[in-house]
mmCIF file of the C-alpha atoms, coordinates in Angstrom:
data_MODEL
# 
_entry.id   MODEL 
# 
loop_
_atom_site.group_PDB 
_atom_site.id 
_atom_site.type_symbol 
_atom_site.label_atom_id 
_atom_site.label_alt_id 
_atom_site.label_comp_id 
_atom_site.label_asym_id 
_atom_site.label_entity_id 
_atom_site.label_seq_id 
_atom_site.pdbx_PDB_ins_code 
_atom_site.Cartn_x 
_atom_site.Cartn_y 
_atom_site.Cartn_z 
_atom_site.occupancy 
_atom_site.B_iso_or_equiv 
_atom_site.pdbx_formal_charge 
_atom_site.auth_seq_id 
_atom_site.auth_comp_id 
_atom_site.auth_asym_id 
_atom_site.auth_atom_id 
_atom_site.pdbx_PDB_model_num 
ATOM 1   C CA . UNK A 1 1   ? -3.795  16.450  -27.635 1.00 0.00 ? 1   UNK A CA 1 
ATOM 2   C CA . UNK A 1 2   ? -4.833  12.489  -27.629 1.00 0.00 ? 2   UNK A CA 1 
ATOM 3   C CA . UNK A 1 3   ? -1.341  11.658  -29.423 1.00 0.00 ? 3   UNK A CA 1 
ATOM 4   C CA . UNK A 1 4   ? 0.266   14.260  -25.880 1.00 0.00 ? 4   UNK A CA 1 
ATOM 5   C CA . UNK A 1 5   ? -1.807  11.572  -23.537 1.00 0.00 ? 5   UNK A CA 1 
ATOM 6   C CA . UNK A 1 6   ? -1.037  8.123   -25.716 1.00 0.00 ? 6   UNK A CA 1 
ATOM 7   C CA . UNK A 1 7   ? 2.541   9.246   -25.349 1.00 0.00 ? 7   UNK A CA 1 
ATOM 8   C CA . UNK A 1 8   ? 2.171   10.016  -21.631 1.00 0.00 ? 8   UNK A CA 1 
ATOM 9   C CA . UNK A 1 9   ? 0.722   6.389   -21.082 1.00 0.00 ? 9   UNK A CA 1 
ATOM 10  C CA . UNK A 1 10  ? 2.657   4.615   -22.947 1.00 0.00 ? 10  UNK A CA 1 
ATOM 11  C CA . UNK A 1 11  ? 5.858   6.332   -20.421 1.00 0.00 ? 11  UNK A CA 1 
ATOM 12  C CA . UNK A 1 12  ? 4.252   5.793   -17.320 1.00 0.00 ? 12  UNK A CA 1 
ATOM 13  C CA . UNK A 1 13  ? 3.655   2.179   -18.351 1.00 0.00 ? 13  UNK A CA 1 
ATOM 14  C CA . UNK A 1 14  ? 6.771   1.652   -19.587 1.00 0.00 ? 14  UNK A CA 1 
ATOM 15  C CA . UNK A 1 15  ? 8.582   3.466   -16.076 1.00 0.00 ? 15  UNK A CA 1 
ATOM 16  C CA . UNK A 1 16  ? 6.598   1.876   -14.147 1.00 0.00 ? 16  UNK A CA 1 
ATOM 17  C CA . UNK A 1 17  ? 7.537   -1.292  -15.911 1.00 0.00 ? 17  UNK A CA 1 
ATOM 18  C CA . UNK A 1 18  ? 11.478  -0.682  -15.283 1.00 0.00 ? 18  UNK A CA 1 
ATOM 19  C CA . UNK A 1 19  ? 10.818  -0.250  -11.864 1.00 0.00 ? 19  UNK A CA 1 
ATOM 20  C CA . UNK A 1 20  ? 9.281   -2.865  -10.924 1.00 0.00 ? 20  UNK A CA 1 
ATOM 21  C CA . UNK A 1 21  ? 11.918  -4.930  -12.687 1.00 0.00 ? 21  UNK A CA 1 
ATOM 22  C CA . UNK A 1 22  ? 14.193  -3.348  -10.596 1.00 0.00 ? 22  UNK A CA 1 
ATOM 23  C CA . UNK A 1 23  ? 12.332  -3.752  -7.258  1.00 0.00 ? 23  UNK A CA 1 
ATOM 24  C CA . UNK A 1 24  ? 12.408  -7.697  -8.605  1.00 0.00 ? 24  UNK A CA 1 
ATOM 25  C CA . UNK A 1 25  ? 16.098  -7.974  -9.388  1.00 0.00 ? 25  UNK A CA 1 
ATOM 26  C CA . UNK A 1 26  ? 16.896  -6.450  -5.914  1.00 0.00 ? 26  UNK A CA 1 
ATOM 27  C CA . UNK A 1 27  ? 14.541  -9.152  -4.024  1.00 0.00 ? 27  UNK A CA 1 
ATOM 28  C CA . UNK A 1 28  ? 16.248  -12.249 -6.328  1.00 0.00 ? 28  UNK A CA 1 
ATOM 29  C CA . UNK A 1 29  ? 19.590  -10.833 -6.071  1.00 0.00 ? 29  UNK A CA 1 
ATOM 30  C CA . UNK A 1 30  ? 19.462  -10.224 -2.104  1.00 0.00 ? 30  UNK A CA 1 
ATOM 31  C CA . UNK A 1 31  ? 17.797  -13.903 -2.198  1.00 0.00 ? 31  UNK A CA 1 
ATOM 32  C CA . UNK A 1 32  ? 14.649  -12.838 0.188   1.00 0.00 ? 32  UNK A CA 1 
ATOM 33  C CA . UNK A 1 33  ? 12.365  -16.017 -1.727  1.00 0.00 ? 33  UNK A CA 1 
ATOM 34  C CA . UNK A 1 34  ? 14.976  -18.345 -1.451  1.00 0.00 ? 34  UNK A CA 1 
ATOM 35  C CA . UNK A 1 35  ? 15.925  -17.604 2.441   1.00 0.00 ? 35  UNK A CA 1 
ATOM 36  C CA . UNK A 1 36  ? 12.529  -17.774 3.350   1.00 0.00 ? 36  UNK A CA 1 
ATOM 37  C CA . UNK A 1 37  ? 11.902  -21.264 1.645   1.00 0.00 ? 37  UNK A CA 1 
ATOM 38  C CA . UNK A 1 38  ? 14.910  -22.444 3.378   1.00 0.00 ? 38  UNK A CA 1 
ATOM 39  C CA . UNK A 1 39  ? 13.938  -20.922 6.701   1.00 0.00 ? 39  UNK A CA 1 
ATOM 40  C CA . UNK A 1 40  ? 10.774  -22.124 6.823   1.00 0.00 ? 40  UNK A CA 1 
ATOM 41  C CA . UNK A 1 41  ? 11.639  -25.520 5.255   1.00 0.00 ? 41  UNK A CA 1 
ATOM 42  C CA . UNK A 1 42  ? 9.180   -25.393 1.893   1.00 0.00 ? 42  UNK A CA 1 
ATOM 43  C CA . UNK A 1 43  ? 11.267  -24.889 -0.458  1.00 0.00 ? 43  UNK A CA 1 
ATOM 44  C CA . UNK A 1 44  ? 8.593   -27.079 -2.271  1.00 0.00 ? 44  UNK A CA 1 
ATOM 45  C CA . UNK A 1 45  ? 6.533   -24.137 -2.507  1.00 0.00 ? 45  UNK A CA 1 
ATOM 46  C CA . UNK A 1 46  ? 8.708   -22.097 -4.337  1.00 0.00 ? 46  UNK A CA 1 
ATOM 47  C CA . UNK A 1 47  ? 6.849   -21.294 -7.718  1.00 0.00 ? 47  UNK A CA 1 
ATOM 48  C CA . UNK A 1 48  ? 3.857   -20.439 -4.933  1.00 0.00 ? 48  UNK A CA 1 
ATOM 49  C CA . UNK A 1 49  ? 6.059   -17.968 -3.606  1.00 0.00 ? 49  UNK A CA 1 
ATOM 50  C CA . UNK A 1 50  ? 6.948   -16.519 -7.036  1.00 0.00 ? 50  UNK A CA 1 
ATOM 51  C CA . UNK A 1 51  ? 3.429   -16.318 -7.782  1.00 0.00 ? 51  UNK A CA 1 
ATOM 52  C CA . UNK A 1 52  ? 2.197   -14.634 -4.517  1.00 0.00 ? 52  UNK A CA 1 
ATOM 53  C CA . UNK A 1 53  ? 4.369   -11.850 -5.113  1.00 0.00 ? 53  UNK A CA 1 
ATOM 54  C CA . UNK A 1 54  ? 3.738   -11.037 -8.902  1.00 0.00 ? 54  UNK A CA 1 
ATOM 55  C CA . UNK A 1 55  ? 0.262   -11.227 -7.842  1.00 0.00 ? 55  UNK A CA 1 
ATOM 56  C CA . UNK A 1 56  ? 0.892   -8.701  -4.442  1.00 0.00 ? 56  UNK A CA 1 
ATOM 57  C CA . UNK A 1 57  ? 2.740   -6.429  -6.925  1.00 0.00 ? 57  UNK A CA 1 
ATOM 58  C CA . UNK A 1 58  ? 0.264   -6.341  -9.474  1.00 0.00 ? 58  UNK A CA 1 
ATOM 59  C CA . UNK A 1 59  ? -3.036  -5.631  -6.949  1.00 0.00 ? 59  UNK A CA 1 
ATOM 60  C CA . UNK A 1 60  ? -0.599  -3.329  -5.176  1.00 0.00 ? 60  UNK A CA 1 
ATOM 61  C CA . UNK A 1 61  ? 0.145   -1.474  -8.468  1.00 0.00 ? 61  UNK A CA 1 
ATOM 62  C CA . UNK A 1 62  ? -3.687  -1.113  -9.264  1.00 0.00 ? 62  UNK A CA 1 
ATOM 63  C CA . UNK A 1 63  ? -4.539  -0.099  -5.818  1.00 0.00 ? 63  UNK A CA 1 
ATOM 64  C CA . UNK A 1 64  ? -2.441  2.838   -6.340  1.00 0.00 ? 64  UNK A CA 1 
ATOM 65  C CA . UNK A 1 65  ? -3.925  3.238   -9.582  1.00 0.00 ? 65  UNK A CA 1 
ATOM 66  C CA . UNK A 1 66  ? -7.236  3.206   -8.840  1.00 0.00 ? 66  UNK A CA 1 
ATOM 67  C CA . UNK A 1 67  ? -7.068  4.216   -5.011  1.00 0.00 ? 67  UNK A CA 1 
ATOM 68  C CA . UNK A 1 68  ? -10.200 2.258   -4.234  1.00 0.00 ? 68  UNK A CA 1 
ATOM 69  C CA . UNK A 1 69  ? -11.194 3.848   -0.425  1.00 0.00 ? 69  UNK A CA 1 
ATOM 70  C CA . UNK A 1 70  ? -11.364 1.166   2.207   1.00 0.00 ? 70  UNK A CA 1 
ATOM 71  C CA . UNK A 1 71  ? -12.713 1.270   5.753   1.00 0.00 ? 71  UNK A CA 1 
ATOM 72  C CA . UNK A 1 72  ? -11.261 -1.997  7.589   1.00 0.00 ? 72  UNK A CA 1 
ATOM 73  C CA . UNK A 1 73  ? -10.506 -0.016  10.848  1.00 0.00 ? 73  UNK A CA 1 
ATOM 74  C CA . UNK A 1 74  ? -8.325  -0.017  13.187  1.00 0.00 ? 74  UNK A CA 1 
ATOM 75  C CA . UNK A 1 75  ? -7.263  -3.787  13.818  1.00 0.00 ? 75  UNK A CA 1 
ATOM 76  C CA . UNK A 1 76  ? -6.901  -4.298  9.917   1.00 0.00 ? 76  UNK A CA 1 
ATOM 77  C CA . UNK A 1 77  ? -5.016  -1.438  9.471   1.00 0.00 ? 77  UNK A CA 1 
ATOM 78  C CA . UNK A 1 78  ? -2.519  -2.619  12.527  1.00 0.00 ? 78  UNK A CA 1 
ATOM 79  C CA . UNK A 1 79  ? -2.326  -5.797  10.752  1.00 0.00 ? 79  UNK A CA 1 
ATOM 80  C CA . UNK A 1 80  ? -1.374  -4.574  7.664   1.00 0.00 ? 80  UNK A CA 1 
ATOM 81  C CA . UNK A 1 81  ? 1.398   -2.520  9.369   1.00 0.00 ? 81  UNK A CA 1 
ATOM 82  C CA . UNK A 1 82  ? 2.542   -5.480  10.773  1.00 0.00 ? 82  UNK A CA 1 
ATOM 83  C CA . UNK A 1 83  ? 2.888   -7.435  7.980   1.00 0.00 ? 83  UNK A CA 1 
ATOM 84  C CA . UNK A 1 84  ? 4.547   -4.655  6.322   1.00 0.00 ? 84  UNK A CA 1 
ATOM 85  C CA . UNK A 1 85  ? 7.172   -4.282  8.946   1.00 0.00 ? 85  UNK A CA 1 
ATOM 86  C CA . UNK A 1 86  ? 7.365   -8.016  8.937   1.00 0.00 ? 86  UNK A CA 1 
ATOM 87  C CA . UNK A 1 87  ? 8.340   -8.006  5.355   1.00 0.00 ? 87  UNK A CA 1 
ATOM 88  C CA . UNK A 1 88  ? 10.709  -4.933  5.560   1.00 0.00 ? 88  UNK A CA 1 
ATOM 89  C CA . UNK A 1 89  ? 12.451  -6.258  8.328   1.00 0.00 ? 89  UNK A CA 1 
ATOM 90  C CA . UNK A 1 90  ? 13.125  -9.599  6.589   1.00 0.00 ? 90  UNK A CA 1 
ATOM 91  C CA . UNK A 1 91  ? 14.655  -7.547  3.384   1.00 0.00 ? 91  UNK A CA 1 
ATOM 92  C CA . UNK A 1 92  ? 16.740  -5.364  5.291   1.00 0.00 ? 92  UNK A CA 1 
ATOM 93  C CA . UNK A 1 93  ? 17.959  -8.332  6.903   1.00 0.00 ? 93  UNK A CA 1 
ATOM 94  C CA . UNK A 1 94  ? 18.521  -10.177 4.160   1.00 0.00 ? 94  UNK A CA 1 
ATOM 95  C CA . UNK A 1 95  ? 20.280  -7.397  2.543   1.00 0.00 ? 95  UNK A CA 1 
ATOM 96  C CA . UNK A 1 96  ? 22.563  -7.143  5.558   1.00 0.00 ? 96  UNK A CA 1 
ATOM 97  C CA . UNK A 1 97  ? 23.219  -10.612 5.475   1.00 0.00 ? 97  UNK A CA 1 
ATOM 98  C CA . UNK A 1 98  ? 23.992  -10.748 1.533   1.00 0.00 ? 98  UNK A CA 1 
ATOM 99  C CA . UNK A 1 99  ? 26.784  -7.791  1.754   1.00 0.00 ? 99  UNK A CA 1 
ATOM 100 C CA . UNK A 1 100 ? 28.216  -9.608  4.876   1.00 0.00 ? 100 UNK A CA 1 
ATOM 101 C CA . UNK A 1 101 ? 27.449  -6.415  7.188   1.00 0.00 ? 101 UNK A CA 1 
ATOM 102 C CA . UNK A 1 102 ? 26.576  -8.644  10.298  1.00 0.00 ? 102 UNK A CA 1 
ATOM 103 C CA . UNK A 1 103 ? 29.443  -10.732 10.622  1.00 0.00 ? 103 UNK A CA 1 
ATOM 104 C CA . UNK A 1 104 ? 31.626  -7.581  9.931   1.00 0.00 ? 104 UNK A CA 1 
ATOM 105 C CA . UNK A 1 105 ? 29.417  -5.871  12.793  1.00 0.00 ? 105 UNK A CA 1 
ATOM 106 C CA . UNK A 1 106 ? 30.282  -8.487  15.191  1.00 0.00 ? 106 UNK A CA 1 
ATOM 107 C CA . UNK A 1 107 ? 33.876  -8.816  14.181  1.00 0.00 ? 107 UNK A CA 1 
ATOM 108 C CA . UNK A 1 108 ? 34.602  -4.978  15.031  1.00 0.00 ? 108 UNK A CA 1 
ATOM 109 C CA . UNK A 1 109 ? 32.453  -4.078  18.386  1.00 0.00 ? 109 UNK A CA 1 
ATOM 110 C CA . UNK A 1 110 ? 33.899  -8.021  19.690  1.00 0.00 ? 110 UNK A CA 1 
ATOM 111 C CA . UNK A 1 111 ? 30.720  -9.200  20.502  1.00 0.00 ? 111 UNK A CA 1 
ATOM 112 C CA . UNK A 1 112 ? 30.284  -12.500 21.010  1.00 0.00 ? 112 UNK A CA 1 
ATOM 113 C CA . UNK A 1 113 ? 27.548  -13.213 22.547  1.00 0.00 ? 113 UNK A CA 1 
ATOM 114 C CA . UNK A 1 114 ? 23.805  -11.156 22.472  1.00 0.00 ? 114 UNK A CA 1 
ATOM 115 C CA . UNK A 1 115 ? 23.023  -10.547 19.237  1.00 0.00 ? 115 UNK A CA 1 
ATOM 116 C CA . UNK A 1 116 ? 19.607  -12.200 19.051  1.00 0.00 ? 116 UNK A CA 1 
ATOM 117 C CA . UNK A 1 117 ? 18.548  -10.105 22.080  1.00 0.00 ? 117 UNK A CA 1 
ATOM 118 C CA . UNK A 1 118 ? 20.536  -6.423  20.000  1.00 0.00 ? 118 UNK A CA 1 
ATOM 119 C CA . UNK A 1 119 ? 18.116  -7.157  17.218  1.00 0.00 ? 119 UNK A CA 1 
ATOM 120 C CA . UNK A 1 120 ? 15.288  -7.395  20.099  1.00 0.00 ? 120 UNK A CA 1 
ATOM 121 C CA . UNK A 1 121 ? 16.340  -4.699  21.320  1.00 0.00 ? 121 UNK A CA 1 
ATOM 122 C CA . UNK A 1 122 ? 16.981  -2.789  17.915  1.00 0.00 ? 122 UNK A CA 1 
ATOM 123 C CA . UNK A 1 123 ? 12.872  -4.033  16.884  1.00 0.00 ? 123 UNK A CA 1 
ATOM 124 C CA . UNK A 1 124 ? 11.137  -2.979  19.433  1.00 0.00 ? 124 UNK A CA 1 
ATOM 125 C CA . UNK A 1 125 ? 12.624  0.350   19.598  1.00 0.00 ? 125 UNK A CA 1 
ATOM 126 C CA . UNK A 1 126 ? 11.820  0.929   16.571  1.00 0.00 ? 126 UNK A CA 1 
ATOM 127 C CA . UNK A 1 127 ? 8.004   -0.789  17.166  1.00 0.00 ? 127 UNK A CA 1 
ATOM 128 C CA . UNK A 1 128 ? 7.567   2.028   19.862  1.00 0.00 ? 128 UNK A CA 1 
ATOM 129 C CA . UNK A 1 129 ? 9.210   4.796   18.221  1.00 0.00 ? 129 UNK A CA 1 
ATOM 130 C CA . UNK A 1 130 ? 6.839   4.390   15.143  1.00 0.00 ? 130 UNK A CA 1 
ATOM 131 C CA . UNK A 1 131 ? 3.761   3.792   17.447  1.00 0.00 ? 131 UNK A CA 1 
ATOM 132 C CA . UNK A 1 132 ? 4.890   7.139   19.289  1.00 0.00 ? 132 UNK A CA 1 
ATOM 133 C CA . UNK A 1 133 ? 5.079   9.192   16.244  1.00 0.00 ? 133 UNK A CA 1 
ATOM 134 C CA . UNK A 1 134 ? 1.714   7.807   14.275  1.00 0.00 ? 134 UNK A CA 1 
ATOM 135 C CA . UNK A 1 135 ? 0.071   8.024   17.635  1.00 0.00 ? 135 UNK A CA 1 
ATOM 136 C CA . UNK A 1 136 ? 1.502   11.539  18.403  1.00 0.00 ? 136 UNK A CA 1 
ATOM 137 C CA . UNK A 1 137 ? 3.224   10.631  21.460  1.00 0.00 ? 137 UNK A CA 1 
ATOM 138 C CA . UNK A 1 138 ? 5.885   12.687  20.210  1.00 0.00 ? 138 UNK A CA 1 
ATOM 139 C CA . UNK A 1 139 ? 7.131   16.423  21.564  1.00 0.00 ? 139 UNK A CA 1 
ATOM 140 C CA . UNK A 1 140 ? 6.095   18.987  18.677  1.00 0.00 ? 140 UNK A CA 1 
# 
């Protein structure tokens, strides 16, 4: 039975392990660290960057682990969902822009002019759709 649970550890770990390399190889090949250096002009910072998210990964994976129970309330829990869209948002469009899919996009509806204000538009539907569904705005 304790040779059944050693074995059973030692997969988790080493699943969870390939994921997480995965995860990583997706956010160095779609160059999210990188963009955002250049963006916000500190590239200098780059190792900090590196750092900041082995260290988010690793508290994130031992949150889940241990599922410690929190009670920040309301305004911490918006700002965490913030963040988190913040960061999504910034991968997806980083993915778009590494397979080309914007300029492609703009190429075949002829736009050539409004983008900026289609990704607005494209945000904050999205902002209020999810606030209308967590908030139960929705018809059931």
């Amino acid at each position: 039975m304790i040779f059944k649970f050693i074995m059973l550890g030692i997969m988790a770990l080493g699943g969870g392990g390939l994921a997480a390399a995965g995860i990583f190889a997706l956010i160095t090949s779609v160059g999210l660290i990188n963009r955002y250096a250049k963006v916000t002009h500190t590239a200098h910072h780059l190792r900090l960057y590196e750092e900041m998210i082995i260290a988010g990964a690793t508290l994130g994976n031992l949150w889940i682990l241990f599922g410690p129970k929190l009670s920040l309330g309301t305004l911490a829990t918006a700002f965490f969902g913030l963040m988190a869209g913040i960061y999504v948002g910034s991968f997806v469009v980083c993915l778009a822009e590494t397979i080309k899919a914007i300029p492609v996009f703009v190429r075949r509806t002829r736009m050539a002019e409004g983008l900026g204000w289609l990704v607005l538009a494209i945000a904050i539907g999205k902002g209020v759709g999810g606030l209308a569904y967590y908030l139960g705005l929705y018809a059931k």
